[in-house]
N, C-alpha and C positions, 0 to 999 in steps of 0.2 A: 722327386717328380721330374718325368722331362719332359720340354715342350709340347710334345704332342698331346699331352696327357693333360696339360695345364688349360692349351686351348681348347682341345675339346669339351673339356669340361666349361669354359669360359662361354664357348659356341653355345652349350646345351642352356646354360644358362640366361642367353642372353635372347634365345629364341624364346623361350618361356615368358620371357617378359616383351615378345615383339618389337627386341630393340635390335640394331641392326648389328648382324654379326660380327661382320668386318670387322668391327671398331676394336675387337677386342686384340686382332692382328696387327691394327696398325698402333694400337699403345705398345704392342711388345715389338713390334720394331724400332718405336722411340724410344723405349727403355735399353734396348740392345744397343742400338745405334744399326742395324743389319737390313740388309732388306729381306724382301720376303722370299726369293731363291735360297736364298741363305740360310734364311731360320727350315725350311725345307729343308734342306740336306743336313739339317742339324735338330731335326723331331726329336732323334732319340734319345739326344745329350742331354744330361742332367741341369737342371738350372742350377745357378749360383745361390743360393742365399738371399744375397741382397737383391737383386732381382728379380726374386721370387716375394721379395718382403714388398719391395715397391710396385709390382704389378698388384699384388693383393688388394693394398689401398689405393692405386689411382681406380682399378677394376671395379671395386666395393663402390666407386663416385658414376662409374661409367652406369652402373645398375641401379640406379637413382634416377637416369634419365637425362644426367647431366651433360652437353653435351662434351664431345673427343677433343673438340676444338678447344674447348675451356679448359680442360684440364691440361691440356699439352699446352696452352696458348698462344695460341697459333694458328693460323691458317695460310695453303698459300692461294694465292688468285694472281692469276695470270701469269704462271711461272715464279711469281716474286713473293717471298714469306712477311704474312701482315701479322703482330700484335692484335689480338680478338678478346674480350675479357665483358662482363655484363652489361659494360657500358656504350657498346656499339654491339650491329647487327652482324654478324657471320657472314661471309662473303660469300654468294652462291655461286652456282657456274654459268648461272642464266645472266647473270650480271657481267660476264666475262664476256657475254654473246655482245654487248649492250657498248661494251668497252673497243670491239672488236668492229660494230655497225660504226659507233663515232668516228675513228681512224679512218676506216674504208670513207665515207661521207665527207669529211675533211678533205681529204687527197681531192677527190670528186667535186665538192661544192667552194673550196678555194683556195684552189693549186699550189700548196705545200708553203703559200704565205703565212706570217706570223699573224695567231689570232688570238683574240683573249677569250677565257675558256670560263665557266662558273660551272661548282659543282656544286646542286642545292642539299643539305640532308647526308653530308659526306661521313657521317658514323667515320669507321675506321680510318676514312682516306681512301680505299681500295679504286675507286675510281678516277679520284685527280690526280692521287702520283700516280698513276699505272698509265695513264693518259699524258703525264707530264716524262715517264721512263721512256715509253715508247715512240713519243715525238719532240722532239724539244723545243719547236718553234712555240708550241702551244705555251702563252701564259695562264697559270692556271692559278684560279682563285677558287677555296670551299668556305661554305660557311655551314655551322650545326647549331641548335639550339643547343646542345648539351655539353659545358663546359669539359664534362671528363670527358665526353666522345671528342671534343677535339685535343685534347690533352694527347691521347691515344693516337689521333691521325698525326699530330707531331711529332711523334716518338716514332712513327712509322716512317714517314719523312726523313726525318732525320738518319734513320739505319737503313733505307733505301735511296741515301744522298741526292735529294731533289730537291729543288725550289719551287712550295704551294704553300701560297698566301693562305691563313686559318682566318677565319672571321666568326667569333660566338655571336649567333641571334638566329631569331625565327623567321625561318625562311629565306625570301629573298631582301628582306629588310637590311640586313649590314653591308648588302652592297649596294642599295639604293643609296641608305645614307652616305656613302663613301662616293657617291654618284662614279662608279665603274659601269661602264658600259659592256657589253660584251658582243661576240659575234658566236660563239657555243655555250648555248645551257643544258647544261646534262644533273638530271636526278631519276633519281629510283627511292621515289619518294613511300611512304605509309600508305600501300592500298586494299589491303585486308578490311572489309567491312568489319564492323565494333563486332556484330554479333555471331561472325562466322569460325566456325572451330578451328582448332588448330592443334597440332601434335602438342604432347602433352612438353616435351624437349626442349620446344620454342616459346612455346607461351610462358613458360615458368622460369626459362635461364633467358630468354633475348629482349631489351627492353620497348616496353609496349609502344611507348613516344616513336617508334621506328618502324614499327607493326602494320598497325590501324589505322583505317582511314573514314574516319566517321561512318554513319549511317550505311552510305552505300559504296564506301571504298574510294570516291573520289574526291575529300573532301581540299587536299592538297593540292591537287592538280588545277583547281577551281583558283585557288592563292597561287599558286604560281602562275597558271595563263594571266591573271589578271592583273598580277603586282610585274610581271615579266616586261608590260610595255614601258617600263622604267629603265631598264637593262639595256635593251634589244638595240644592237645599234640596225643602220636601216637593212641589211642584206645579213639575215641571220639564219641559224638551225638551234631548234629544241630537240632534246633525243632523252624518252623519258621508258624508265622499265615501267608491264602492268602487266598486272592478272591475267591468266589467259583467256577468262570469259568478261572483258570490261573492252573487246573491239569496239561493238556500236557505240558503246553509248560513252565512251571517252573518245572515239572520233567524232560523234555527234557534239560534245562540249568543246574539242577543239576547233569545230567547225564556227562555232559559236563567235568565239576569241579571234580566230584569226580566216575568215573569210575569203580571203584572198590568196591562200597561203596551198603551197601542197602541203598534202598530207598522207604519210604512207605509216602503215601497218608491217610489221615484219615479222615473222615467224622464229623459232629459235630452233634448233637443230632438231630438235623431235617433233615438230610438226605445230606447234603450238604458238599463236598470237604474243608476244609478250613486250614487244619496243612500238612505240609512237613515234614517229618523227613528223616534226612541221621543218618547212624549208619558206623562210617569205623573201619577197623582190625575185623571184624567178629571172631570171635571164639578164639581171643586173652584173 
């Protein structure tokens, strides 16, 4: 069998079951080590054997629904390759957008001074070392409720040689206790309403604890606005991912919390609402 003949059959397959094609390209780029020029100009070449053994069974997992990320383990975000495995959520691209607002806002709200950073809900780590890669002034503290989600963001740490403090507990609780103050609170916390569907990919391989956000998706946001006046030193920024239909009514709850504060909405590359930010002491 040669390549061509492998993927298409892989494609046809994977259509059938309305999974996404690609995936089935980019397993046999990881199995070749090749890129995708390459494996082009080499369709017609006969596979190896053993590459033909090991696509079989990572492919046989792919058509299960499980996701590409798991079984290569792996993802990259932000240019940099993260550790991904059941215990933490998959990095999106919308979260890159999120990583990306932070920086820009930083520079902007306080002039490339050193500040202390909290990432709430940091699953893999993707956002406090990527935010700790990118600037260095920034001290950066995560905490997770879930002992292996931090286990993971350590190990991620550690192979993208950074310094971020790991804290295990719920929410913003471990760093209240540790009375840490901060001047950046960044999460992309659980806002999927309990009862709204989801691909079958995500709700079966990524864990729910990272997912869901009670009843009506903001169940989090409410625990962090609220437990955040603990944090906050006085001239701060919160920069939080969300849903692309929870504008009103999570700017309405942030309005709630911090009254006096700006408050902006920002769009992600496709047109879509998906980051919060509050800014308080204006012109401090």
């Amino acid at each position: 069998m040669n390549y061509r003949e492998c993927l298409m059959n892989a494609k046809k397959q994977m259509v059938a079951r309305n999974l996404s094609e690609n995936a089935a390209m980019l397993l046999m780029m990881e199995i070749t080590g090749k890129e995708n020029h390459d494996l082009y100009m080499e369709f017609e070449d006969e596979i190896s054997e053993d590459i033909l053994q090991e696509f079989n069974e990572k492919f046989a997992l792919l058509l299960t629904g499980e996701p590409l990320q798991h079984i290569l383990g792996y993802e990259y975000f932000y240019g940099y390759k993260f550790i991904v495995n059941e215990d933490v959520l998959i990095p999106r691209p919308e979260t890159e957008e999120l990583v990306a607002n932070v920086l820009a806002y930083y520079d902007e709200y306080f002039g490339g001074q050193k500040v202390q950073v909290c990432d709430i809900g940091t699953g893999s780590g993707a956002i406090a070392i990527t935010l700790k890669k990118e600037e260095d002034n920034l001290q950066v503290t995560a905490s997770d409720i879930s002992e292996k989600a931090i286990e993971t963001a350590k190990k991620n740490a550690q192979n993208l040689n950074v310094d971020v403090t790991f804290l295990v507990g719920d929410m913003c609780e471990p760093l209240i206790e540790k009375n840490i103050k901060v001047d950046i609170l960044v999460s992309n916390p659980p806002y999927i309403p309990i009862h709204e569907e989801v691909e079958h990919s995500v709700k079966d391989y990524e864990p729910h604890v990272a997912l869901f956000g009670g009843e009506d998706g903001l169940k989090f946001y409410r625990i962090i606005f609220e437990r955040s006046q603990f944090l906050l030193k006085e001239k701060s920024m919160l920069a939080f991912e969300m849903g692309y239909d929870q504008k009103e009514r999570l700017s309405a709850l942030a309005k709630q919390y911090f009254p006096n504060s700006r408050i902006e909405v920002i769009k992600d590359m496709s047109g879509k609402d998906r980051m919060l930010f509050i800014f308080n002491h204006i012109g401090e």
